[in-house]
C-alpha positions, 0 to 999 in steps of 0.5 A, a space after each residue: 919314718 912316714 905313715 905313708 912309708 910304713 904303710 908300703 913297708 907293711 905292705 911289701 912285709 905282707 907279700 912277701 910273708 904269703 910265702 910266694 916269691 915277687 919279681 922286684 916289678 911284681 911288689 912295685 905294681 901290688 904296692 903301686 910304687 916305683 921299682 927302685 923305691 921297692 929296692 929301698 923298701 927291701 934294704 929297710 926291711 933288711 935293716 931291721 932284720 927282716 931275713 928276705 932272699 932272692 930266690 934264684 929259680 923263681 927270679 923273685 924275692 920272698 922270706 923264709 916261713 919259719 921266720 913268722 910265728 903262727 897267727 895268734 888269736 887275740 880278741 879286740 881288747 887284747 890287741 888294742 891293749 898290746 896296741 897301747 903296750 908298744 905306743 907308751 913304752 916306745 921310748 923306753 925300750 932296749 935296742 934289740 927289742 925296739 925296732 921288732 916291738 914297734 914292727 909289731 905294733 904297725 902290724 896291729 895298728 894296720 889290723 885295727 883299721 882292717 876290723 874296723 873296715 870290716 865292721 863298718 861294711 858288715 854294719 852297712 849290709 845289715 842295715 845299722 
């Protein structure tokens, strides 16, 4: 799978996860993608067990709150430790392990690149 395609998985992953409901239109203009590729999306997520639904009164897609865990507060070398963890054991994982593991280790890797952001502009403001 491409970074590219991973990056709008997570993305749509991230939407849907703040508990609203998206029209198919709506997640295709957030994540600047066509409608149909957001079908595709969704049947990846499907896929490796992301329970998303249609929600017929609101006329959007969303996933059940209960299927997250609540967020854990890991310090910087803990997540880049777990970060490495899913990088060099990728290869030997069991398979109903496998695909959740590796989810989780984009979810890190796409937080990594947000601290660092973060850091760089905090950085910029106080005149480092």
């Amino acid at each position: 799978m491409k970074l590219s395609r991973i990056s709008r998985i997570v993305q749509l992953l991230t939407a849907l996860q703040s508990g609203q409901s998206y029209s198919a239109e709506a997640l295709a203009e957030q994540v600047g993608i066509s409608r149909r590729t957001v079908f595709r999306d969704l049947q990846e997520l499907g896929a490796i067990g992301v329970p998303y639904y249609f929600d017929v009164q609101t006329g959007g897609y969303r996933i059940d709150l209960e299927y997250f865990l609540a967020p854990v507060d890991l310090n910087l070398q803990e997540a880049l430790s777990l970060l490495l963890l899913v990088h060099e054991g990728r290869n030997h994982l069991a398979l109903p392990f496998k695909n959740s593991t590796l989810l989780a280790g984009l979810k890190l890797a796409m937080l990594r690149k947000k601290v660092a952001k973060r850091a760089a502009k905090m950085a910029k403001l106080n005149g480092a």
